[in-house]
N, C-alpha and C positions, 0 to 999 in steps of 0.2 A: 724360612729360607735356610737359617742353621740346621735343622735335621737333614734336609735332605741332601745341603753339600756334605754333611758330616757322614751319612749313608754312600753315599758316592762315593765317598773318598776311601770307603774299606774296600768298593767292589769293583771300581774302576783301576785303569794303568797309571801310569803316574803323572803323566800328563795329560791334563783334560782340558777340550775346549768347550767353554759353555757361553752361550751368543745370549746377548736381551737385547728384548726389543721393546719399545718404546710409546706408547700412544698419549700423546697431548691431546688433550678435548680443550675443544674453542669452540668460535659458533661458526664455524667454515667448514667447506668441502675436503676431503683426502687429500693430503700430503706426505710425502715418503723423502725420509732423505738415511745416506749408510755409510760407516764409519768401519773400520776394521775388524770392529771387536762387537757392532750390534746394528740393526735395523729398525729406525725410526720410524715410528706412521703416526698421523695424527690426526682423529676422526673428529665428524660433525658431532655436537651437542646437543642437536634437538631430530627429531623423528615428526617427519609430519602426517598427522592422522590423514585418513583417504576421506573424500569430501561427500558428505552425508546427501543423499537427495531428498529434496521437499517433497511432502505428500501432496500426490495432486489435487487439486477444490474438490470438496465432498458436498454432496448435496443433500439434508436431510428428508427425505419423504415427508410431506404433510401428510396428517389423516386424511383418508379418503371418506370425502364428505356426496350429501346425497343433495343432485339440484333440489332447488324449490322452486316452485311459479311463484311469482312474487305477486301477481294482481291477474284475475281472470277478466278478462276481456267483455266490455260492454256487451250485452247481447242486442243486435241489431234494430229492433223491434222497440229496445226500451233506452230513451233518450229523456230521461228528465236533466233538469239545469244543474249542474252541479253546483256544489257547494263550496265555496271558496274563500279561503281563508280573510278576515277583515283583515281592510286596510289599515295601517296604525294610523293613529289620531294626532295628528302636528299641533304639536306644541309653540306658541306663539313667541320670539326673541323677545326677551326683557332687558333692556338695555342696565348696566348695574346701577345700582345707586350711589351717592355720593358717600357713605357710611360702610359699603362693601369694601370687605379686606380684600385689599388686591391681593392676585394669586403669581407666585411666581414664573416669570417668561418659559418658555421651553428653551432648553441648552442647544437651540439648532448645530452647535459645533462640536457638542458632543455626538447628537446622532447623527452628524453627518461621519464622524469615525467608525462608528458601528455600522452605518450602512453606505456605501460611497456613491449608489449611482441606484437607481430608479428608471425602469422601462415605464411607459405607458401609451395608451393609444388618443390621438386627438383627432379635432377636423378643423381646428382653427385654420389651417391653410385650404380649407375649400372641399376633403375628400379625408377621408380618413387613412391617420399615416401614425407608424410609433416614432416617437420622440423618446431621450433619454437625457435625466435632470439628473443635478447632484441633492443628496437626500434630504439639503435643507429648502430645495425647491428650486436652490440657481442653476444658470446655465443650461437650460435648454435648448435641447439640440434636434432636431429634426432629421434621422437617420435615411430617411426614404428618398430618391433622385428618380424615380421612376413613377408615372402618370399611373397609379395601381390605385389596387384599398386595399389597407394592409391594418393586418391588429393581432389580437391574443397573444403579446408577446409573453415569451418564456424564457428565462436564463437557465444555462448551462451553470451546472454546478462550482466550476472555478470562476468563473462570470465574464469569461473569454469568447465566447456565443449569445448569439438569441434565435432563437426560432420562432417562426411565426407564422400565421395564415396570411397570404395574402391572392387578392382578385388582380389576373391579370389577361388577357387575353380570354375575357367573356369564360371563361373558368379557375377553380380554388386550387393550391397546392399549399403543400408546407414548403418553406423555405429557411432556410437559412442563414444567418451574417453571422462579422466578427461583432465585437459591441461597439466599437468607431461607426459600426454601417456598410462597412467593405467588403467585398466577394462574398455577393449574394450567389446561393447555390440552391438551387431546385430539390426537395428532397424527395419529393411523390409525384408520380404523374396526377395528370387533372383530375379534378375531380367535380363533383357540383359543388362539393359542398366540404372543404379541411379546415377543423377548427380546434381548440381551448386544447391546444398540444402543453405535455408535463413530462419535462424532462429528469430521467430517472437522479439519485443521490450519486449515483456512481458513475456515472456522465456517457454509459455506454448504449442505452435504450430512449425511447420516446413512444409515450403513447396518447392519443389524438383519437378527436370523434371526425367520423366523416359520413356520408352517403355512398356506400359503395354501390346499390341499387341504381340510384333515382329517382326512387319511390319517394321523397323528403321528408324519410327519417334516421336519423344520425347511429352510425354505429361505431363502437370499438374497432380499433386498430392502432398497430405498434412495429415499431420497425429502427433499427441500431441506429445510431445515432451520425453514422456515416453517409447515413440513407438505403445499407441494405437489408436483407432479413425481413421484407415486409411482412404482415400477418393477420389474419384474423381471427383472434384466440376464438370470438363467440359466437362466430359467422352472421351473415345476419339475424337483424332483431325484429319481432315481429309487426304486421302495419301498427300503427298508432303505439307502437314504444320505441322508446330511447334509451342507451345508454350515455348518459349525460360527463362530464367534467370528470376524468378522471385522472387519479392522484398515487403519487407513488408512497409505500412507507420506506421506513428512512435504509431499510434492509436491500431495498431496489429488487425484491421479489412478490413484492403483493401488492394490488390494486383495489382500492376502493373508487367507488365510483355510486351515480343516481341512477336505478333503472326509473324510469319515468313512462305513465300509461293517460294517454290525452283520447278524448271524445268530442265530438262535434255536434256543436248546441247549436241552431237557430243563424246559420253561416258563420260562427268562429269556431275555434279549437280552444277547447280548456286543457289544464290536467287536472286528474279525479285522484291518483295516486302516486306519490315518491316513494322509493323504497332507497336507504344506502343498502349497497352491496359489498361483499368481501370480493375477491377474485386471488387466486396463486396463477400467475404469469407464468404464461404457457400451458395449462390445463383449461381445458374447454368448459368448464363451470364457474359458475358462482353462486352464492348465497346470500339472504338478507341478513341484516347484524339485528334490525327494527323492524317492529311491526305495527308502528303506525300511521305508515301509509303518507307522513305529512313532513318529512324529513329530508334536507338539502344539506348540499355544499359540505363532504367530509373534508377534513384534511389530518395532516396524520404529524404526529409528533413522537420523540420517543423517552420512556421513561429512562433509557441509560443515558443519561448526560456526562456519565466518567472520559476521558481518554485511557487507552492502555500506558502501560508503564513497562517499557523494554530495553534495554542498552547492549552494547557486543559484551561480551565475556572478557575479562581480563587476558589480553596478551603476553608470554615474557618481555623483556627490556630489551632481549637479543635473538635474532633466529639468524639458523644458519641455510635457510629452507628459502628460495626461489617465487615457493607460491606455498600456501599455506590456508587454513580453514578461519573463517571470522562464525561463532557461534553466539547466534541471541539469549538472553535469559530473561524474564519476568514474563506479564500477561495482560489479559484484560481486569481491568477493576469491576466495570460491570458486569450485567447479565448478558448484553450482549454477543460477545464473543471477540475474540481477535481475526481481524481477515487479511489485516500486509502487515510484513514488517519491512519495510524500506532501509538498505544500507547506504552509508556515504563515505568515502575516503579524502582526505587530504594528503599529497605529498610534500613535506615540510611543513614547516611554521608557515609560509609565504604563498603556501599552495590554497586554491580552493577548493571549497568542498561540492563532490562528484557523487553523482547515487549511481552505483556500480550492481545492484541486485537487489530486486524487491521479491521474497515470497510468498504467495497468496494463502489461503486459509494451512498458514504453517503449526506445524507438531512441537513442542515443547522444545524448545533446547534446538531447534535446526540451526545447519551451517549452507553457508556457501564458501567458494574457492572464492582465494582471489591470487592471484597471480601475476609475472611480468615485472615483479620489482625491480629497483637498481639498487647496485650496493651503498651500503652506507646512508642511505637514503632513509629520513624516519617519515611512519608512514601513521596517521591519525586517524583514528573511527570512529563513527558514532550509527545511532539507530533509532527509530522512533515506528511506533504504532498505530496505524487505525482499527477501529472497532467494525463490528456489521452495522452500527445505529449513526456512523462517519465519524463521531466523536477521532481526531487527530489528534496526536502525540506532536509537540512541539517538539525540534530538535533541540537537546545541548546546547549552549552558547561557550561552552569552556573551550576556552583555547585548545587542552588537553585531546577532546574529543570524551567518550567514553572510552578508549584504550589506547594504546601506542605503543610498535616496537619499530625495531632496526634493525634490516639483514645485514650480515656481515659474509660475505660469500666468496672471501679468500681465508688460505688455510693458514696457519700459525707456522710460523718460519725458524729458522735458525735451531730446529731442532737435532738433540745433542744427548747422547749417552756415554758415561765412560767407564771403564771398569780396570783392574791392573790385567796386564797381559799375563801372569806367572802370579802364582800363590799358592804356601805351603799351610797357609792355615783353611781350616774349615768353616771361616767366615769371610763373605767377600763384602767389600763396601762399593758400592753402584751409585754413582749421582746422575741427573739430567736436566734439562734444563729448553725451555723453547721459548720463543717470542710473537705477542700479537700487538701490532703497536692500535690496532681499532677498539676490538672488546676485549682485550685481555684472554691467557690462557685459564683456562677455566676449571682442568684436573689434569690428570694423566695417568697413564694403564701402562703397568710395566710387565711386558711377558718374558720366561726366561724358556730356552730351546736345548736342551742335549741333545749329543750329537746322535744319529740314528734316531732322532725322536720328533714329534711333533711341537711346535712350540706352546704351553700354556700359561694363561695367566697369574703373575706372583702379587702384581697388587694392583688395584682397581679404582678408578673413579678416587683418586687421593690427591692431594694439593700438596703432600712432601715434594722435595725435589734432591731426597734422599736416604737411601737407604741400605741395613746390612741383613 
């Protein structure tokens, strides 16, 4: 600032007016306020990035695989008895002896925490109906109020549904209830024959055997869990095969399932061969995993048992921004993959916690907006993870949240420049001064303006509140 009044003061008249202006940084909006001798303004402190969009679900192509016939068909002419598997051989109860170490009780009230409720199907009431017990065996309840037969039940993955086959009107549907047993809903028209339905991990599919012919042989089909989207990935199966029991993996893209090939001995029906099969949901194939022929009842497990590990990004302490970006950081620990990451806010310590934006198979480091604050108002986050294999992310229990800031979305007041109106010397001294009574002023930008000239800046982002 000395050279350039001291330059000025050789090339200018003798009286010069020279104007500062003044910016206080706080974490508020524009404020202006003007004095005789300078013009006041006092900007926001923070800048808020524009809000990143999530990449939409990406689907990876499986290899394309080539059918196989899993069992050729009887040839008509040749019916020998098939071969079937022995019975196991029952072993007789031995009551213990009086020298047997007793074995310790089962913890009924531990697995009944581990597992709280238990579908099954009975006929103790006269007709076959599903009942639902608590996992140590008590309390059973008998869900059915309608003269039906009803079984194969299946829970919904949060365990807020059942679905189920049941005979009502001299024809099969899948149906539907909540788990109390209430508002039962129809999900498929009639059929002869709707059965051993497996509701997908991810709570949006179901897939069930039926008889879509009425030939009486059971085939695949699947259909959302709402009841639309009906389908028949494998169209029908041919006479004397089945596609049996099938089972979702925990990814809720691929089906394992029995094709199953039965022959008629001497007035009954055997089967001669099981094959499991693989199936990708919604592709019109499948293939066998085995090949011998003597193989039941897959079910599917998954080797990532990790949950991911994700939190929001650190917040500042103060914004001076309306609506603002929350961005995720971390990932999957497994091999699995990351598929949501589910946001929640609290406003206040006394506020509850709200999921304001879930993004689906999200990019590293995604954000979402969140917006609509009020002033002064602190506002708490957190996040958490599921995987493709469902492994969940517990949320935080910290008060804290994972982040937390406070908009402050009025401007810094009382702002104040002064400087002497006359001066013969080549150094001016300039103080100023502003007030936030919320967060505090934060810096200040002093610009100085000659006359005929544009104003620029003499000091920047400083926390004097004085200077020559």
């Amino acid at each position: 600032m000395n050279n350039h009044l001291a330059a000025r003061r050789f090339f200018a008249p003798a009286c010069l007016v020279i104007a500062f202006t003044l910016t206080a940084c706080g974490t508020a909006p524009v404020a202006t306020a003007t004095t005789s001798l300078a013009t006041v303004t006092s900007v926001p402190s923070a800048t808020v990035a524009s809000t990143s969009t999530p990449l939409p679900p990406t689907y990876t192509p499986r290899p394309t695989l080539t059918p196989v016939l899993t069992s050729t068909p009887f040839p008509p002419t040749y019916t020998p008895r098939p071969t079937l598997p022995p019975a196991p051989t029952a072993i007789p109860f031995q009551p213990a002896l009086a020298t047997d170490t007793p074995q310790p009780a089962l913890n009924l009230t531990q697995t009944a925490q581990m597992m709280t409720k238990i579908a099954y199907t009975s006929g103790q009431d006269g007709n076959s109906v599903i009942y639902v017990m608590n996992a140590d065996g008590s309390t059973p309840n008998n869900l059915m109020h309608y003269p039906a037969t009803d079984g194969w039940a299946a829970w919904s993955p949060d365990g807020s549904k059942i679905v189920f086959g049941s005979y009502r009107n001299n024809r099969r549907a899948l149906w539907v209830m909540n788990a109390d047993g209430s508002n039962q809903v129809k999900l498929t028209g009639d059929r002869n024959l709707a059965a051993l339905p497996s509701w997908s991990p991810d709570g949006t599919k179901i897939a069930y055997n039926f008889n879509s012919n009425d030939d009486g042989w059971l085939d695949l089909a699947g259909l959302n869990a709402n009841g639309t989207g009906y389908s028949e990935p494998l169209g029908e199966s041919a006479p004397a095969y089945e596609r049996l029991y099938p089972v979702w993996d925990p990814t809720s893209q691929d089906v394992a399932l029995t094709q199953v090939h039965w022959v008629y001995y001497q007035g009954n029906w055997y089967w001669d061969s099981a094959y499991v099969h693989f199936m990708v949901w919604g592709l019109d194939y499948i293939y066998p995993l085995l090949t011998s022929g003597l193989d039941w009842w897959p079910s599917w497990v998954s080797a990532d048992l990790t949950a991911p590990v994700v939190k929001v990004k650190a917040l500042p302490f103060w914004t001076s921004a309306s609506s603002f970006n929350t961005c995720f950081e971390g990932a999957d620990v497994g091999p699995a993959g990351l598929r949501t990451v589910e946001f929640q806010y609290r406003d206040s310590w006394y506020g509850t916690w709200v999921t304001y934006s879930t993004l689906t198979n999200p990019s590293p480091n995604s954000c979402v907006s969140f917006g609509g604050v009020q002033h002064m108002h602190t506002y708490f986050f957190r996040a958490r993870g599921t995987d493709a294999a469902s492994n969940v992310q517990p949320f935080t229990t910290s008060d804290y949240g994972d982040t937390y800031t406070t908009p402050n979305l009025t401007a810094p007041d009382n702002v104040g420049i002064t400087a002497p109106a006359f001066t013969t010397s080549p150094q001016v001294a300039v103080t100023w001064s502003a007030r936030d009574l919320e967060s505090g002023v934060a810096n200040y930008t002093v610009r100085v303006q000659y006359p005929g000239e544009a104003a620029s800046t003499w000091l920047a982002d400083i926390t004097l509140t004085s200077a020559v």
